[in-house]
mmCIF entry with sequence, helices, sheets and N, C-alpha, C, O atoms, coordinates in Angstrom:
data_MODEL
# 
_entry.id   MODEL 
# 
_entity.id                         1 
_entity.type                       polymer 
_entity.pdbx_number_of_molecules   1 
# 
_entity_poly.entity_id                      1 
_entity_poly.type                           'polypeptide(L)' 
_entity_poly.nstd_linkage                   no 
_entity_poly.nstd_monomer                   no 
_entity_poly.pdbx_seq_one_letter_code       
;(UNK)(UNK)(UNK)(UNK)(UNK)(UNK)(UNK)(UNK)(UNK)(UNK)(UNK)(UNK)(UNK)(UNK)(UNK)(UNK)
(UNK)(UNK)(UNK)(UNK)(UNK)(UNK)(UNK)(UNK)(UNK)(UNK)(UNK)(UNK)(UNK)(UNK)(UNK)(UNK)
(UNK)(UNK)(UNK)(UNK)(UNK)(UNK)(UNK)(UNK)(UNK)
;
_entity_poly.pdbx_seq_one_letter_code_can   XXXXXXXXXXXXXXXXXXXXXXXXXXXXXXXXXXXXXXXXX 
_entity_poly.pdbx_strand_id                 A 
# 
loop_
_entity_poly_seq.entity_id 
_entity_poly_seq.num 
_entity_poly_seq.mon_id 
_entity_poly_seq.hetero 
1 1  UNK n 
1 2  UNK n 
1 3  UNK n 
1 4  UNK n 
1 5  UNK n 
1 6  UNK n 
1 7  UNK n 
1 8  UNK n 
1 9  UNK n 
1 10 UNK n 
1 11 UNK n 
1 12 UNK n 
1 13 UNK n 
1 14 UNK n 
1 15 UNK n 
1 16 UNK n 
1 17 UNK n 
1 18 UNK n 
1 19 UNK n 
1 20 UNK n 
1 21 UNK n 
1 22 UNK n 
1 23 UNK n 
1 24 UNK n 
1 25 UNK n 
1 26 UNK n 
1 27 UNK n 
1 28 UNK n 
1 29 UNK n 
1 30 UNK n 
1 31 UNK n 
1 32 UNK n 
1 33 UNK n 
1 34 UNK n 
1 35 UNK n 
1 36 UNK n 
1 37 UNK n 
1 38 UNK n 
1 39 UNK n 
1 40 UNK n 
1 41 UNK n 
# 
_struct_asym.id          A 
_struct_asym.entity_id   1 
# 
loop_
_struct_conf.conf_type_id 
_struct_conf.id 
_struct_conf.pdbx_PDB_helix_id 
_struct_conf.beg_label_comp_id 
_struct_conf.beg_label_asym_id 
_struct_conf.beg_label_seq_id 
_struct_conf.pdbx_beg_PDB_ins_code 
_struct_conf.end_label_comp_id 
_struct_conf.end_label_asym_id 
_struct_conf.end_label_seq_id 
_struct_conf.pdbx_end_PDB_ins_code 
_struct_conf.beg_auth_comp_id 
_struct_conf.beg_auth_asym_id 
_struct_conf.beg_auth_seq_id 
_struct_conf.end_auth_comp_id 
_struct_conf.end_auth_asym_id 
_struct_conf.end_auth_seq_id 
_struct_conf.pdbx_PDB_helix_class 
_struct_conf.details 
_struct_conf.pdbx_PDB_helix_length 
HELX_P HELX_P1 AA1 UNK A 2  ? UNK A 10 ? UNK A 2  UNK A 10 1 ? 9 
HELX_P HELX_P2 AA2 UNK A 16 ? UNK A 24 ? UNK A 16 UNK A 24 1 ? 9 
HELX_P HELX_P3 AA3 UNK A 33 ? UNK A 40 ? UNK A 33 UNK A 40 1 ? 8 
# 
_struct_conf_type.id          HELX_P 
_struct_conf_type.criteria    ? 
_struct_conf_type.reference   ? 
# 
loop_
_atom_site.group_PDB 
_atom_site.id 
_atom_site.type_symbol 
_atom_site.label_atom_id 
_atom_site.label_alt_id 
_atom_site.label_comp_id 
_atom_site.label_asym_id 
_atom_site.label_entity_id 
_atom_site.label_seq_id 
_atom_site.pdbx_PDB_ins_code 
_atom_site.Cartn_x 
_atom_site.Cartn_y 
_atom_site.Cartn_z 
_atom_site.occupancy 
_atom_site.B_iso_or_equiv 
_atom_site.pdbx_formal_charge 
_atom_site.auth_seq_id 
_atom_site.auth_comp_id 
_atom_site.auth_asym_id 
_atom_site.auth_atom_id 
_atom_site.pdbx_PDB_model_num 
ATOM 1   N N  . UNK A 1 1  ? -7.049  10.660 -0.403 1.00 0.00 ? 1  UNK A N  1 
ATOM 2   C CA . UNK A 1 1  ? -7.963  11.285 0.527  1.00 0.00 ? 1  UNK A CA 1 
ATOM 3   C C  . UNK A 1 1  ? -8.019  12.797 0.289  1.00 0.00 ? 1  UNK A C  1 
ATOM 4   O O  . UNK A 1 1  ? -9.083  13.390 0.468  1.00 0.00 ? 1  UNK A O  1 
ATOM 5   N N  . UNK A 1 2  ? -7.172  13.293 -0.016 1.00 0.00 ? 2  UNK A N  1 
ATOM 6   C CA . UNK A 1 2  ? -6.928  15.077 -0.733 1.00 0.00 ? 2  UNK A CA 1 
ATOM 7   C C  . UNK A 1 2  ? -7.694  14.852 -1.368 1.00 0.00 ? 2  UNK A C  1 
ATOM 8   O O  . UNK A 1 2  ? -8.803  15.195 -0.957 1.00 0.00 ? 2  UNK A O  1 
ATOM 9   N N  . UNK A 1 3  ? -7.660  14.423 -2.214 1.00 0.00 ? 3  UNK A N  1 
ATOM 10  C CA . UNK A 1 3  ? -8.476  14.863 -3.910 1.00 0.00 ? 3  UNK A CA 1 
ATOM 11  C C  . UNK A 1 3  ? -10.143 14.943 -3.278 1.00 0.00 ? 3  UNK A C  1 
ATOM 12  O O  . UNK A 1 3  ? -10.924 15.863 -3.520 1.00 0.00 ? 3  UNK A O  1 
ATOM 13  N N  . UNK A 1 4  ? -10.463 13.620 -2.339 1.00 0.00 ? 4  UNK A N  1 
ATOM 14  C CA . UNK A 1 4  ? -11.611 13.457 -2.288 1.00 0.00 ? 4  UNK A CA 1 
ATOM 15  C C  . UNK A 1 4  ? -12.054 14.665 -0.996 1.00 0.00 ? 4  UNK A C  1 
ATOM 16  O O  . UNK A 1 4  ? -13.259 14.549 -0.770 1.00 0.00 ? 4  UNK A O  1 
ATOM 17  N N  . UNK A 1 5  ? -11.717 15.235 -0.539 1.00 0.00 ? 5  UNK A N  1 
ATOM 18  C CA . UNK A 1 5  ? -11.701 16.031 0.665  1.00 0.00 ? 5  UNK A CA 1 
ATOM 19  C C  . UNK A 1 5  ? -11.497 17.468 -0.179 1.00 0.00 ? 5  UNK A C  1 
ATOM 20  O O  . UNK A 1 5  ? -12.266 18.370 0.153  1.00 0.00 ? 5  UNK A O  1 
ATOM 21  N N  . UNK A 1 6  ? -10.645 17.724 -1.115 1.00 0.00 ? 6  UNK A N  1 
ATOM 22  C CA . UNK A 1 6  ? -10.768 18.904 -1.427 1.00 0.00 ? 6  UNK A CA 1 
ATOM 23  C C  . UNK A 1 6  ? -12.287 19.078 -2.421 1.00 0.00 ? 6  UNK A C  1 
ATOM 24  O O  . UNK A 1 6  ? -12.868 20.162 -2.478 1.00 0.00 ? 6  UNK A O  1 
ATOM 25  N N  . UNK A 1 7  ? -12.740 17.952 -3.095 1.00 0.00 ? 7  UNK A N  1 
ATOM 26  C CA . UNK A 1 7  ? -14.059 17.987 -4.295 1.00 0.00 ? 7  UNK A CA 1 
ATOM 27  C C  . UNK A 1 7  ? -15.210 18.370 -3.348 1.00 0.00 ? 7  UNK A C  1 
ATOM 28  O O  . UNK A 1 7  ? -15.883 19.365 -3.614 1.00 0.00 ? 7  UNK A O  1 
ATOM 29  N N  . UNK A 1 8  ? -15.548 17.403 -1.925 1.00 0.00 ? 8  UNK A N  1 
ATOM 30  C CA . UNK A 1 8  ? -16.267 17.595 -1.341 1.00 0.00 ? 8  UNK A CA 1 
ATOM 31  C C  . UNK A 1 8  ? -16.524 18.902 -0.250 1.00 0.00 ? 8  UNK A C  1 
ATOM 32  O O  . UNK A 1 8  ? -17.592 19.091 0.333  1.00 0.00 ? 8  UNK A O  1 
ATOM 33  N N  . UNK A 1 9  ? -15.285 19.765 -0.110 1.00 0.00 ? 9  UNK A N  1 
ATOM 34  C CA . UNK A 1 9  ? -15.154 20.867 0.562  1.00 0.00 ? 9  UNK A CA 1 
ATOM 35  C C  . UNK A 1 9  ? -15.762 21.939 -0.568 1.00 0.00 ? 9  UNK A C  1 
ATOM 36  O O  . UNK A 1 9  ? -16.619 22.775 -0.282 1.00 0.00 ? 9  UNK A O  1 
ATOM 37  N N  . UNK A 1 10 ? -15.115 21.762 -2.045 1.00 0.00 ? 10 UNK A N  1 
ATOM 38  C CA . UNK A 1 10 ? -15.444 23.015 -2.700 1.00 0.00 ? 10 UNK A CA 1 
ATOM 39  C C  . UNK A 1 10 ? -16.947 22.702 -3.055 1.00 0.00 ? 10 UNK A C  1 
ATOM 40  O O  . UNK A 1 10 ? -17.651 23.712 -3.065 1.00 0.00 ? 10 UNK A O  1 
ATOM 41  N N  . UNK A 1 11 ? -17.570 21.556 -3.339 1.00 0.00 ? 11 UNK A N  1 
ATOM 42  C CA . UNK A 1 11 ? -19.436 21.314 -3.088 1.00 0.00 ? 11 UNK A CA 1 
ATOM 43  C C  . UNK A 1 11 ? -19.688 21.835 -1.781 1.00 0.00 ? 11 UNK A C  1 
ATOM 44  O O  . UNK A 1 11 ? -20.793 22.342 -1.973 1.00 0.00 ? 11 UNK A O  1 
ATOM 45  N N  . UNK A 1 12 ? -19.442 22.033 -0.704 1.00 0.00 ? 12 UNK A N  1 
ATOM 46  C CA . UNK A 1 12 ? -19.878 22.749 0.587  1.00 0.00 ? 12 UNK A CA 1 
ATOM 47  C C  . UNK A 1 12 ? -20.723 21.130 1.239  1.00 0.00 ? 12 UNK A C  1 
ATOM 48  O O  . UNK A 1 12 ? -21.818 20.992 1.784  1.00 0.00 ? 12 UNK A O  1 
ATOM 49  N N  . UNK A 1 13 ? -19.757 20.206 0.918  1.00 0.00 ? 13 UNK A N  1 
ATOM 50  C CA . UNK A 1 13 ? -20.563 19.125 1.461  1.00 0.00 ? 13 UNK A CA 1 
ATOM 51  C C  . UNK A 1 13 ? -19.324 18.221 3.149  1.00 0.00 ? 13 UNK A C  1 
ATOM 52  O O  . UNK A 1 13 ? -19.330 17.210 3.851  1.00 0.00 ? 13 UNK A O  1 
ATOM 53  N N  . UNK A 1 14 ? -18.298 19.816 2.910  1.00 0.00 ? 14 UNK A N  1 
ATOM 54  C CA . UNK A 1 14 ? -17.180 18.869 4.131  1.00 0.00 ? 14 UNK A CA 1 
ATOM 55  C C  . UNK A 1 14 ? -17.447 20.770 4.307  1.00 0.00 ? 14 UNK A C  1 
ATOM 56  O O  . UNK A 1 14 ? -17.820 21.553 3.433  1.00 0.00 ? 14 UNK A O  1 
ATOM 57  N N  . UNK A 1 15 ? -17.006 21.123 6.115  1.00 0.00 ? 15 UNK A N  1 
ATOM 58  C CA . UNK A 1 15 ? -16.941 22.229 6.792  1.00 0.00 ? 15 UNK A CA 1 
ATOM 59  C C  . UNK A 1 15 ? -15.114 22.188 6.781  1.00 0.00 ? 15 UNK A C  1 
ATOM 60  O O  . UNK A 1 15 ? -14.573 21.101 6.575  1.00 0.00 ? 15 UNK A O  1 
ATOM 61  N N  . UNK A 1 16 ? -14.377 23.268 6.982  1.00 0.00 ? 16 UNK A N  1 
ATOM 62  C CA . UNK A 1 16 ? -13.520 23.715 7.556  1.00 0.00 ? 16 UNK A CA 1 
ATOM 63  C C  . UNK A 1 16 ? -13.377 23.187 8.953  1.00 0.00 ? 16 UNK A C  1 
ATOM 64  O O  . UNK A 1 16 ? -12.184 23.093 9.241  1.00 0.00 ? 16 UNK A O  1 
ATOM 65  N N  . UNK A 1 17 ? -14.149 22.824 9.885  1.00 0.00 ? 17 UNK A N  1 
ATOM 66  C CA . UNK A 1 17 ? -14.237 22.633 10.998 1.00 0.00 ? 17 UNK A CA 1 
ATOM 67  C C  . UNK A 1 17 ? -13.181 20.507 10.442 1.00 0.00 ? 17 UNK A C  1 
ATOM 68  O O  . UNK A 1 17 ? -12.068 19.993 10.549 1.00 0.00 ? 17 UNK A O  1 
ATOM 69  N N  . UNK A 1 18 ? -14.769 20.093 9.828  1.00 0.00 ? 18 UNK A N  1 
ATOM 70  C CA . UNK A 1 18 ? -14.143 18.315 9.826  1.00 0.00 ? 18 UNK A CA 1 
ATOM 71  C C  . UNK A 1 18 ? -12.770 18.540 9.143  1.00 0.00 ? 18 UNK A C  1 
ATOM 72  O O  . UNK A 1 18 ? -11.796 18.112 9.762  1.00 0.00 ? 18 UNK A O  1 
ATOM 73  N N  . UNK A 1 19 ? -12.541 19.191 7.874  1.00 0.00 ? 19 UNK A N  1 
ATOM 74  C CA . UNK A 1 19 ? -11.295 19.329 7.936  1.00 0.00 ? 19 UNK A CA 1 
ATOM 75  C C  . UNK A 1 19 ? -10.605 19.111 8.261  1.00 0.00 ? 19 UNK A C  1 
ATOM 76  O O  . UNK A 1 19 ? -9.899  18.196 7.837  1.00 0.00 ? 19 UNK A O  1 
ATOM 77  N N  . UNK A 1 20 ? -10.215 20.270 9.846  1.00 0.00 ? 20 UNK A N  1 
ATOM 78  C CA . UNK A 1 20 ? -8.960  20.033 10.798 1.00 0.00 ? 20 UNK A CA 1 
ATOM 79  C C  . UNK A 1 20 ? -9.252  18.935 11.336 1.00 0.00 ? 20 UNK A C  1 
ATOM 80  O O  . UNK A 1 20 ? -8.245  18.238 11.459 1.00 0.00 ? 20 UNK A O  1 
ATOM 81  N N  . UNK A 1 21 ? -10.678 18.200 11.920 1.00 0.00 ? 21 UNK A N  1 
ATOM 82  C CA . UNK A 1 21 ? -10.738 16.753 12.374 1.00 0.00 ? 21 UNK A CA 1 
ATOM 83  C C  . UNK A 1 21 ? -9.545  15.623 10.793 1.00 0.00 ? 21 UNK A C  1 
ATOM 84  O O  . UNK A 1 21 ? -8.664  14.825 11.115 1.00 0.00 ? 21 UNK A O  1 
ATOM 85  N N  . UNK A 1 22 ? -9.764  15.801 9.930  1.00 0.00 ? 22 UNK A N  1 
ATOM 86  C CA . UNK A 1 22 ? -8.873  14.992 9.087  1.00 0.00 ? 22 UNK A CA 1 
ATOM 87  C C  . UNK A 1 22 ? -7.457  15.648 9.706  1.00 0.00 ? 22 UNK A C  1 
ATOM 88  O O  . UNK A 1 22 ? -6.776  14.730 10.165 1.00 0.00 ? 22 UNK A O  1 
ATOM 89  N N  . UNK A 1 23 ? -6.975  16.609 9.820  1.00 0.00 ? 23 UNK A N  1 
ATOM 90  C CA . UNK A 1 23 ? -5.608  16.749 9.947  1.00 0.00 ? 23 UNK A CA 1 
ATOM 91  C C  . UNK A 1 23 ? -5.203  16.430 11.441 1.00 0.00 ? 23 UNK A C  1 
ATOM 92  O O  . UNK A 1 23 ? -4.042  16.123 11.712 1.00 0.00 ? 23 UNK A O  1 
ATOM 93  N N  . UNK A 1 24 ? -6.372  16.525 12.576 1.00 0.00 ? 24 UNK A N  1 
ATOM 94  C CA . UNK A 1 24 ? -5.620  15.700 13.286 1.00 0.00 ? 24 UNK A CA 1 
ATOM 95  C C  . UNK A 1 24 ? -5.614  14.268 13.799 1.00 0.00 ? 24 UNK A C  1 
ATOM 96  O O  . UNK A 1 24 ? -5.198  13.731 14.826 1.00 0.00 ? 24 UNK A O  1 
ATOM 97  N N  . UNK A 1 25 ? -6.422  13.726 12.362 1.00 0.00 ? 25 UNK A N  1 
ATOM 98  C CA . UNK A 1 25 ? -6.535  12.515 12.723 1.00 0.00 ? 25 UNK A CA 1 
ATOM 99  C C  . UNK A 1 25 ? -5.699  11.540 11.203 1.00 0.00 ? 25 UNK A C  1 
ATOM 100 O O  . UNK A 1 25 ? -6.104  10.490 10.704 1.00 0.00 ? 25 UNK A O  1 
ATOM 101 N N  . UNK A 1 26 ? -4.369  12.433 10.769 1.00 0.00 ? 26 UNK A N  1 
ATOM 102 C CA . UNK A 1 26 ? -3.307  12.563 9.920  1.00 0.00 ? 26 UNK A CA 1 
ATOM 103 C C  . UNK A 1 26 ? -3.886  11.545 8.639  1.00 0.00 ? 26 UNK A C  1 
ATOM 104 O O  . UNK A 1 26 ? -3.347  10.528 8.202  1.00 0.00 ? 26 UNK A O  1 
ATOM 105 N N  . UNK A 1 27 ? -5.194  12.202 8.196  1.00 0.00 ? 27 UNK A N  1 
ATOM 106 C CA . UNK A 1 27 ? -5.427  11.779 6.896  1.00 0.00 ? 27 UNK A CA 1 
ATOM 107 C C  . UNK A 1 27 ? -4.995  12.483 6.053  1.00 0.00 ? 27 UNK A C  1 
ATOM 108 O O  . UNK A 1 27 ? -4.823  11.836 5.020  1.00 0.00 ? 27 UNK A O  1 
ATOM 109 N N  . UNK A 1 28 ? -4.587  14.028 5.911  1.00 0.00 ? 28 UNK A N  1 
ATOM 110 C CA . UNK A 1 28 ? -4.215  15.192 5.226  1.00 0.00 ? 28 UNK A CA 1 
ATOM 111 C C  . UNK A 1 28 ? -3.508  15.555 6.577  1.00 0.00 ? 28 UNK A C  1 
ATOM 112 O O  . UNK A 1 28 ? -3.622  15.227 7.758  1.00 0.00 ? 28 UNK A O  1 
ATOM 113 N N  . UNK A 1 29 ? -2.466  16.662 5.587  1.00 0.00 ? 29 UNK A N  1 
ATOM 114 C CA . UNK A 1 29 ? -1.414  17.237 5.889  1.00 0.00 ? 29 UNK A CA 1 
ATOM 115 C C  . UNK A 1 29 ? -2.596  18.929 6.535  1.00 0.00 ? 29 UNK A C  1 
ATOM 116 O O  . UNK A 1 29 ? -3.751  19.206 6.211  1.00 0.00 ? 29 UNK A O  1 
ATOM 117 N N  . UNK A 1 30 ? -1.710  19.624 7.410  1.00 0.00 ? 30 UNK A N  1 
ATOM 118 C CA . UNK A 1 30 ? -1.890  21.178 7.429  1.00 0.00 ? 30 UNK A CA 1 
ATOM 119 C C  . UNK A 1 30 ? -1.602  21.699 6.444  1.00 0.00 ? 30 UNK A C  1 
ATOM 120 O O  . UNK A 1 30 ? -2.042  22.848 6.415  1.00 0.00 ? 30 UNK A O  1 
ATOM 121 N N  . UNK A 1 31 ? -0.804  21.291 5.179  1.00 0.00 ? 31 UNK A N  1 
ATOM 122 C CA . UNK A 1 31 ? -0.309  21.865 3.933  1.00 0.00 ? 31 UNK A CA 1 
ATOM 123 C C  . UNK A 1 31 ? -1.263  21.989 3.432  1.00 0.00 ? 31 UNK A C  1 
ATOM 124 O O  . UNK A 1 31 ? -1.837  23.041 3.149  1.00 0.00 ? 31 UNK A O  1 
ATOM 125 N N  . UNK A 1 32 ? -1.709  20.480 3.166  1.00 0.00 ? 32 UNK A N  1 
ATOM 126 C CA . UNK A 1 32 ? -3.045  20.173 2.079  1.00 0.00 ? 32 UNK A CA 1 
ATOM 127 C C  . UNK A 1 32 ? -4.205  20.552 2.758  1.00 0.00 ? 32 UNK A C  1 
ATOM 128 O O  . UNK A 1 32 ? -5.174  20.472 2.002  1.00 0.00 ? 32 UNK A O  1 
ATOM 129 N N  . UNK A 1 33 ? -4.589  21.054 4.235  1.00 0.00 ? 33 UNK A N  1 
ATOM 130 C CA . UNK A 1 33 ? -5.975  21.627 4.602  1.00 0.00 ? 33 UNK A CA 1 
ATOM 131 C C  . UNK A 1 33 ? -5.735  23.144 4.075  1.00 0.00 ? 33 UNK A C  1 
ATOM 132 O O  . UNK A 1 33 ? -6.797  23.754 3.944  1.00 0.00 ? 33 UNK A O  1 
ATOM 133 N N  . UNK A 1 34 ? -4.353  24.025 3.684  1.00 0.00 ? 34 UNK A N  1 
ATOM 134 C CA . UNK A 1 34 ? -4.675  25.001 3.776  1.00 0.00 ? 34 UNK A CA 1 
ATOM 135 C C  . UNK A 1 34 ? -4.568  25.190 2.443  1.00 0.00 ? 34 UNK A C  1 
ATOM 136 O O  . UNK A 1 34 ? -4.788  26.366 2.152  1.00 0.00 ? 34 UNK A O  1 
ATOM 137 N N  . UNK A 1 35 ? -4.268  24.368 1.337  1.00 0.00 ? 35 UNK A N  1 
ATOM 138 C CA . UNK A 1 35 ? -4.700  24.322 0.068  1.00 0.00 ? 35 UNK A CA 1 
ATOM 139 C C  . UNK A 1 35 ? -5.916  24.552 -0.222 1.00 0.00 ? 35 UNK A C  1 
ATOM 140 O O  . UNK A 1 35 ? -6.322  25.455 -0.953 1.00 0.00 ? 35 UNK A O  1 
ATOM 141 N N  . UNK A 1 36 ? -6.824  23.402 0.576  1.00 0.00 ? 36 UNK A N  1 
ATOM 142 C CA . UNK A 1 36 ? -7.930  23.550 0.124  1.00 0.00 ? 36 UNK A CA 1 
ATOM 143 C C  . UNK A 1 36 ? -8.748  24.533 0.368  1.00 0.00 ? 36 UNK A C  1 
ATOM 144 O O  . UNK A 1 36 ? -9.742  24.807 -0.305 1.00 0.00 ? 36 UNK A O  1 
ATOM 145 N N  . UNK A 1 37 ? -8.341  25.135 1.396  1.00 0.00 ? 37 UNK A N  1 
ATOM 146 C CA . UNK A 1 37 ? -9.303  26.073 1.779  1.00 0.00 ? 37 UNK A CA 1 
ATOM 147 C C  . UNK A 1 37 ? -9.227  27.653 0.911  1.00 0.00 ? 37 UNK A C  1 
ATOM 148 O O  . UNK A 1 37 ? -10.127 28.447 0.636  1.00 0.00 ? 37 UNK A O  1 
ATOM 149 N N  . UNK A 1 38 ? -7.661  27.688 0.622  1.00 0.00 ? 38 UNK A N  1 
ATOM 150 C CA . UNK A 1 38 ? -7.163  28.694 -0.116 1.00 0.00 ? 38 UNK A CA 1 
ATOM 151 C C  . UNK A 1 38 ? -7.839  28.521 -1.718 1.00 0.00 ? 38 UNK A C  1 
ATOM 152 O O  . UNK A 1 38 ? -8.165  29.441 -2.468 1.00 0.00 ? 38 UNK A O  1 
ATOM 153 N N  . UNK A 1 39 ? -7.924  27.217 -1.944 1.00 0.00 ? 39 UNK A N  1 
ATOM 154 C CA . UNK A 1 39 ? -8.648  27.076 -3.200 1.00 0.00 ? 39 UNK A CA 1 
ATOM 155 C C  . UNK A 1 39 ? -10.033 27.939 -3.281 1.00 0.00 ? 39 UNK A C  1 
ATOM 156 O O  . UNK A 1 39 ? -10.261 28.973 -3.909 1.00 0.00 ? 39 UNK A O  1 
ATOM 157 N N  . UNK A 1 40 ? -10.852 27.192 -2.461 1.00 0.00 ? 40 UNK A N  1 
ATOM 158 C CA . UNK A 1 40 ? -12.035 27.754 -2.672 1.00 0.00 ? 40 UNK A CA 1 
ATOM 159 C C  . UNK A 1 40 ? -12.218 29.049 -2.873 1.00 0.00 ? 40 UNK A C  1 
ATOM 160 O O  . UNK A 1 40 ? -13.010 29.365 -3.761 1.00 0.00 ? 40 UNK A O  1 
ATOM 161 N N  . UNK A 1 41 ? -11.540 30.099 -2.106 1.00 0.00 ? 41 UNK A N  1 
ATOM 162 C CA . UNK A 1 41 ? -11.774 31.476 -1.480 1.00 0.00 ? 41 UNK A CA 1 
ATOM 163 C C  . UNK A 1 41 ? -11.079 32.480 -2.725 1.00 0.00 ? 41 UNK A C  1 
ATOM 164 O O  . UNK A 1 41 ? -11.069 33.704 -2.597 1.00 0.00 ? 41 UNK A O  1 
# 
């Protein structure tokens, strides 16, 4: 679910917002949301 959540975040096709909906609905870690986001930027 990472892999596919981080591809679709850096296309601008997932928000930062659904994101944290994945982390608190413990599909991804807070580790791995702040990977991804750190990736992009």
């Amino acid at each position: 679910m990472y892999e596919i959540l981080k591809e679709r975040y850096q296309r601008n096709f997932v928000t930062k917002e659904q994101l944290k909906r994945y982390v608190a609905l413990n599909k991804i870690t807070q580790e791995q949301y702040q990977n991804i986001i750190e990736e992009k930027e």
